[in-house]
N, C-alpha and C positions, 0 to 999 in steps of 0.2 A: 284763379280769378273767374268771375262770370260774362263772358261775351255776347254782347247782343249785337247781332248781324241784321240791318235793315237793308232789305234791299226789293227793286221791285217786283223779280221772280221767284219762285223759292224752287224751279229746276230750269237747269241748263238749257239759254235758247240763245248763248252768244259768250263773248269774253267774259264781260263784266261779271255773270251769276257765274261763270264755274270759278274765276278767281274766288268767287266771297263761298260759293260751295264748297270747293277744295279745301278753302281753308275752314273750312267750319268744322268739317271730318279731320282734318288733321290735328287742329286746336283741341279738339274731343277726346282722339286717341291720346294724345298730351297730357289729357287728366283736367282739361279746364271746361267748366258748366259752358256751355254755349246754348244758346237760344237763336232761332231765325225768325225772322218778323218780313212777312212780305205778304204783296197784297193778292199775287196772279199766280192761281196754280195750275198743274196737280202738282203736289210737293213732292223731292224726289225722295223716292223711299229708302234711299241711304241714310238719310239726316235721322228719323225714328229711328232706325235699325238701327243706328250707332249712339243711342239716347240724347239725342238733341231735344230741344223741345223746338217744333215748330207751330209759330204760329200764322197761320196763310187763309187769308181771310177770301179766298174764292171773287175776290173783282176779276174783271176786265180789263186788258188794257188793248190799244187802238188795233189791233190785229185783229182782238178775239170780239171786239165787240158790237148787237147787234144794231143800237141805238146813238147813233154818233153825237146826238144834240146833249145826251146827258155825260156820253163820257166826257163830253168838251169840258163840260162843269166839273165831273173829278178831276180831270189832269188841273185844273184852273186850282182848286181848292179839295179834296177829298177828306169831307169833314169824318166819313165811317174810319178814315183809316186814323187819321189823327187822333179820336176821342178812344180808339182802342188801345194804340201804342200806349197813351196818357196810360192806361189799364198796366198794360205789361210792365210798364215800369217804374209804375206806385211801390214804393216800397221798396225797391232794390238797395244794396248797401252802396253808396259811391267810395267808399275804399278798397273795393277789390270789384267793381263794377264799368265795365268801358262798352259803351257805345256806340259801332261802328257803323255809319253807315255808308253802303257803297252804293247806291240808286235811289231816286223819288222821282226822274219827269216822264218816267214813261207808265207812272199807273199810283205811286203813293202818293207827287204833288208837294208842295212848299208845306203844304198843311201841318205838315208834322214836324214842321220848324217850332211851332209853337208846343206841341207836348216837350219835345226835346228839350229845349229851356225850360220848360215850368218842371221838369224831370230832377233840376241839380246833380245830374249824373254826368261824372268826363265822355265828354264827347271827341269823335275821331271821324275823319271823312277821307274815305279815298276821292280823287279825281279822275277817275277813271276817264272821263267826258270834261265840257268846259259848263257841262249846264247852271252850275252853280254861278256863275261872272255873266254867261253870253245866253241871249235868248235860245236862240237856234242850238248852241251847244258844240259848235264846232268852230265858232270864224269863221267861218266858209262862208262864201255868196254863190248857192248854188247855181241860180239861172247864168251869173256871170262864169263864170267857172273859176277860181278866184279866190285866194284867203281874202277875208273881210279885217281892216284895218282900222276899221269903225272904232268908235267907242261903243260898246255894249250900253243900251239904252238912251243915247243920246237922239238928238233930233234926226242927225243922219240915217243911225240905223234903225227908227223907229219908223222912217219914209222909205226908206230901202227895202225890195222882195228880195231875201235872199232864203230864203224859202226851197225847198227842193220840189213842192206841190205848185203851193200858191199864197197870195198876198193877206189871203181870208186868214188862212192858217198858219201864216207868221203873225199876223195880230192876235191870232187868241195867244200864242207863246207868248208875244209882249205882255198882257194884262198876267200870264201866270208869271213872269218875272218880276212886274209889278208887286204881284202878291210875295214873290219870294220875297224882295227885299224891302220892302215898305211896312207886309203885315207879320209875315214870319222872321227876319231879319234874318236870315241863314249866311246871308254871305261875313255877315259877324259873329256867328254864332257858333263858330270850333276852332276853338284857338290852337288846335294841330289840324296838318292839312297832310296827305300823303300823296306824293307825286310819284309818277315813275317811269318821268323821263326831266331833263334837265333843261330839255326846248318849252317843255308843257310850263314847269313852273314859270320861267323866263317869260309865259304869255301871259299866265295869268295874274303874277306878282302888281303888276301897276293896279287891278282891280281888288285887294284883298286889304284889310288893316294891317299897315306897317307891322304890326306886334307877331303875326300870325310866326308859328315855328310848321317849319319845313319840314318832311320826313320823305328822304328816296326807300322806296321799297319796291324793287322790280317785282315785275308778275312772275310765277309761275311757270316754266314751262315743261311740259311733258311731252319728253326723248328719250328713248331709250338708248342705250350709248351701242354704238355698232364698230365693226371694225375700217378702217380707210376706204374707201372705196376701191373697186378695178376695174378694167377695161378703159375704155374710152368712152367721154362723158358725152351726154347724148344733147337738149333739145333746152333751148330756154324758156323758162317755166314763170307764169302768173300764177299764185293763189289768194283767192279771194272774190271780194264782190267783184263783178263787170261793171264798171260807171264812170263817170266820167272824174268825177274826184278823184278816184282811185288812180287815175290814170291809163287807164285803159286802151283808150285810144290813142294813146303816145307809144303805147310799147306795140300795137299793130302797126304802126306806121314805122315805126324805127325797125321794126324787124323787117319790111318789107324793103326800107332803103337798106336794109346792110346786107339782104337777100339771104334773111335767113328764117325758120319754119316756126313762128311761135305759138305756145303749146298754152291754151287757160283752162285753169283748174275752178269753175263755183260756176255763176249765173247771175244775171244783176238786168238793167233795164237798157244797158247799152250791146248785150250779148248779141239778139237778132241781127242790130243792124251791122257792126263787127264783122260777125260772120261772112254776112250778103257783101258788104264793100274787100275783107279780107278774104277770097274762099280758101287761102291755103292757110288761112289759121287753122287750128287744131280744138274745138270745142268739147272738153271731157264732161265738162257739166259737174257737178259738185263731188265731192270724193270725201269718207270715214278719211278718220286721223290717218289710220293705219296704210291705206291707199296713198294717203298725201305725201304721209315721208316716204316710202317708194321711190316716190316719183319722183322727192327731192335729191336721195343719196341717188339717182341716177341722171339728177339735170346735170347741162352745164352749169348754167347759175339761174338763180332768182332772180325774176326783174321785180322791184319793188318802184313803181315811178309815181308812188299817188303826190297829189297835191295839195295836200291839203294837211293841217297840221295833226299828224296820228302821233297819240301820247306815248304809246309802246308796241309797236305793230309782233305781234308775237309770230307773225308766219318767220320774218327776220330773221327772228332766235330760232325759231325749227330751222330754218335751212342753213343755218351755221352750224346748229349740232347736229344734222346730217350730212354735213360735208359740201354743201352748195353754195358757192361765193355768191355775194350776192350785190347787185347793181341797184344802185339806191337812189334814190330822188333828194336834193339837197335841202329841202323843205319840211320833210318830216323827222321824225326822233329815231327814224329806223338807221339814218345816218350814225345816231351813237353808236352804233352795235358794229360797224363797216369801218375797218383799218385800209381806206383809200389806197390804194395798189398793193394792198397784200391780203385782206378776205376780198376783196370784191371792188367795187369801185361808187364813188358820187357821182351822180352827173345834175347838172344844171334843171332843176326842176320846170316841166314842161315843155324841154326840146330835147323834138323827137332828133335831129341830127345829131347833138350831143351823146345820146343814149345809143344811136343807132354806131357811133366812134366807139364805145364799149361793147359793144356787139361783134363788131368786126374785130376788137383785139383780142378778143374771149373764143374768139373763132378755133387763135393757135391752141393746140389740146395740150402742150408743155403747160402753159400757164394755167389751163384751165386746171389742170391737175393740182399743177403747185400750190393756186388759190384753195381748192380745194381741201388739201391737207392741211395748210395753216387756218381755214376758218375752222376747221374742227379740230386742230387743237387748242386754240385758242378759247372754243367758246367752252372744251368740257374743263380747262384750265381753271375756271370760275363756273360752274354752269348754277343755271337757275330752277334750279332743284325745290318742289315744294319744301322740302327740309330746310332750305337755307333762305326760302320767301319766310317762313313761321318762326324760323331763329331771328329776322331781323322785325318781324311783325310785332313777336313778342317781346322784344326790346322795346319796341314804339310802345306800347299797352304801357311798359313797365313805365316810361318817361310819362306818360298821360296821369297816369294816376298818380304819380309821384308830384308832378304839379299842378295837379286840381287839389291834393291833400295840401302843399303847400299853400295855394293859396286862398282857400278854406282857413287855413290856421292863423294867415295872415290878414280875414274878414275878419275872425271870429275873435282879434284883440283888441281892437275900437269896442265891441260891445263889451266888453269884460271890463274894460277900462270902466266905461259908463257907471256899468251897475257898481262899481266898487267905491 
C-alpha cells in the first residue's frame, strides 16, 4: 500500500516524529510506498536514503521562528501547507492509499483538515496529544497546576488561563480550535482514531462522534534486551522534563521526607530553582539514550510522579525493560504499564508523603531487586518492539481501507440505482 505520514517535523525533535519516523523506515523496509509530508525541516536523511519520498516544505515553527506575529497566523490557519498537501494527494488511488497523520498544532495547523476531505483518501490519526478535542492540548491548567475538567471550548475554558506562558496565547489556541472545528471539521473528520493508552481514550471519548472506531496501538520502544541486573541497586532516578506538570517538585520533596538522594536526568524551567531549594539533589542535566538506560539498569526505580494526563509516557516502558520498577503517579497512563506491588508501585498523584511511603519501602534492597526482576520480565514477555508497533499498525491500515472501500461501495449504489 502507499502511506502518507503528515506530520509536523520531518526529523526527530521529540516522541511524536520519531514514532511516525520509525515507522516510516520500517513501513518501507516492508515493501510499502511511504511518502512524509511535513512542514519543519531539515529532513532526516534516513527517509531519502531508504526511498521515501519526502516532502518538507521548509516553514517554521514556534522555536525556530523569527517573526512571531506571522507565525501566530500559520499555526491559526497555514494556508501554503494546506494548498500543497491538496497537491500531494491529487490523484492517489484510495484503495491501497491511507493517510496518516500524527501532528498539525505545532506548524501544519487545522488548514489541512480541509485538503484531507476534499482528498476522498481513508484517513487515520494518531493521538499522540489531545490537540484535536482541547485547545491547549493537554487538559492541563497550567498556572493552576491541575488537570483541566473543563469542557474544551465552552465558556469556562474559554475565560480560564490555563496557558503555561500566558492569557494572550491561550486565545490565539482558542481561535485555531475554532478554526479546527468550525472551518476544517477535523474533529469529525477520521472516522479511525489511534490511541495508545486506555486513560487517553477514556478522556477524549465524550468529545469525539459516537461512530468514531478505536485503535490501541502502543508506541515503539527501543531497548535493547540486557541480562538481570547485579549488585545492589543504587539512587532513584527522574527522566525527563523539570516542571511542574511532570511533577518534579513532588518527587524532591518526597525524597527529601524519606531521606533519600534524588537523582534528575533532562532540564526544564523548574530545574534552577530545585536545585537552589534541594542542594542534595543530583542534577545530570540531559543524557543520549544510551546514557539513560545506564542509568536505569542501575536505579533503584523510576519515580514517574507527573500530573497531568500522559497518553503513553515511554520513559515507563524503558525502565521496565531495563529492569527499574517503577513508582507511578495514579493519574497518568504510565500507571498501565505498573503491576502495583510487583513492578513498581502507584501512588496517589501529587502527595509527596504518599510517594515518599514508596520510597522508604524501596529503601529494603530484597524488594528492590525482586521488583526489579519481575518488571523485566514482564515487560520483555510482550515487549514493544518496532516490529510488533508495524505488525499492529499494519493491521490498522488494512481495517482503514477495508472500510473506506466498504463504504464507498455502499455510496456508490444509491447513484446506480438513480441512473438505472
Amino acid at each position: 500500500m502507499h502511506v502518507v505520514l503528515v506530520v509536523d517535523h520531518a526529523f526527530i525533535n521529540g516522541g511524536q516524529a520519531k514514532v511516525a519516523l520509525d515507522a516510516a523506515l520500517g513501513l518501507r523496509r516492508r515493501g510499502h510506498r511511504v511518502t512524509v509530508f511535513a512542514a519543519v525541516g531539515p529532513a532526516d536523511p534516513r527517509l531519502a536514503a531508504a526511498g521515501i519520498r519526502v516532502v518538507c516544505l521548509g516553514q517554521d515553527d514556534i522555536a525556530s521562528t523569527t517573526n512571531k506575529l506571522a507565525f501566530a497566523v500559520q499555526a491559526i490557519w497555514n494556508r501554503p501547507a494546506a494548498r500543497r498537501l491538496a497537491q500531494e494527494l491529487a490523484g492517489l488511488d484510495p484503495a491501497d492509499t491511507v493517510v496518516h497523520v500524527h501532528a498539525f498544532a505545532k506548524a501544519l495547523s487545522p488548514a489541512i483538515g480541509v485538503s484531507l476531505r476534499a482528498s476522498g483518501l481513508p484517513l487515520l490519526y494518531t493521538m499522540h496529544e489531545f490537540f484535536l478535542v482541547c485547545p491547549n492540548g493537554g487538559f492541563y491548567d497550567y498556572p493552576a497546576n491541575a488537570i483541566c475538567h473543563r469542557t474544551p471550548m465552552s465558556r469556562a475554558c474559554i475565560a480560564t488561563n490555563c496557558d503555561a506562558r500566558s492569557y494572550p496565547r491561550k486565545l490565539l489556541r482558542v481561535v485555531r480550535h475554532a478554526a479546527l472545528d468550525h472551518v476544517a471539521g477535523m474533529r469529525r473528520l477520521f472516522p479511525h482514531i489511534v490511541t495508545i493508552s486506555a486513560l487517553q481514550q477514556r478522556v477524549i471519548t465524550p468529545y469525539l462522534p459516537a461512530e468514531t472506531v478505536f485503535h490501541r496501538v502502543d508506541n515503539p520502544i527501543a531497548v535493547e534486551p540486557a541480562p538481570p541486573r547485579a549488585g545492589s541497586p543504587g539512587d532513584f532516578l527522574f527522566v525527563g522534563r523539570i516542571s511542574a506538570e511532570k511533577g518534579a517538585p513532588i518527587f524532591a520533596e518526597a525524597a527529601r521526607r524519606a531521606g533519600v538522594r534524588p537523582v534528575f536526568v533532562g532540564d526544564g524551567p523548574a530545574a534552577a530553582g530545585l536545585a537552589a531549594q534541594y542542594p542534595e539533589a543530583v542534577m545530570l542535566g540531559w543524557k543520549d539514550e544510551a546514557a539513560v538506560h545506564a542509568l536505569m539498569r542501575g536505579a533503584r526505580a523510576l519515580v514517574f510522579p507527573s500530573v497531568w494526563y500522559e497518553g503513553q509516557p515511554l520513559t515507563v516502558y524503558e525502565a521496565l525493560a531495563c529492569g527499574a520498577p517503577v513508582i507511578v503517579s495514579d493519574a497518568c497512563a504510565g500507571r498501565e504499564a505498573v503491576e502495583d506491588g510487583e513492578t513498581g508501585f502507584w501512588f496517589r498523584s501529587g502527595d509527596a508523603d504518599a510517594l515518599a511511603a514508596h520510597l522508604v519501602r524501596l529503601g529494603d534492597d530484597a524488594l528492590a531487586i525482586r521488583m526489579s526482576r519481575a518488571a523485566q520480565a514482564r515487560y520483555w514477555a510482550a515487549p514493544l518492539t518496532l516490529d510488533n508497533h508495524l505488525d499492529r499498525i499494519g493491521s490498522v491500515y488494512d481495517q482503514v481501507l477495508r472500510t473506506a472501500g466498504a463504504t464507498a461501495r455502499a455510496d456508490a449504489r444509491p447513484a446506480v440505482a438513480a441512473l438505472s
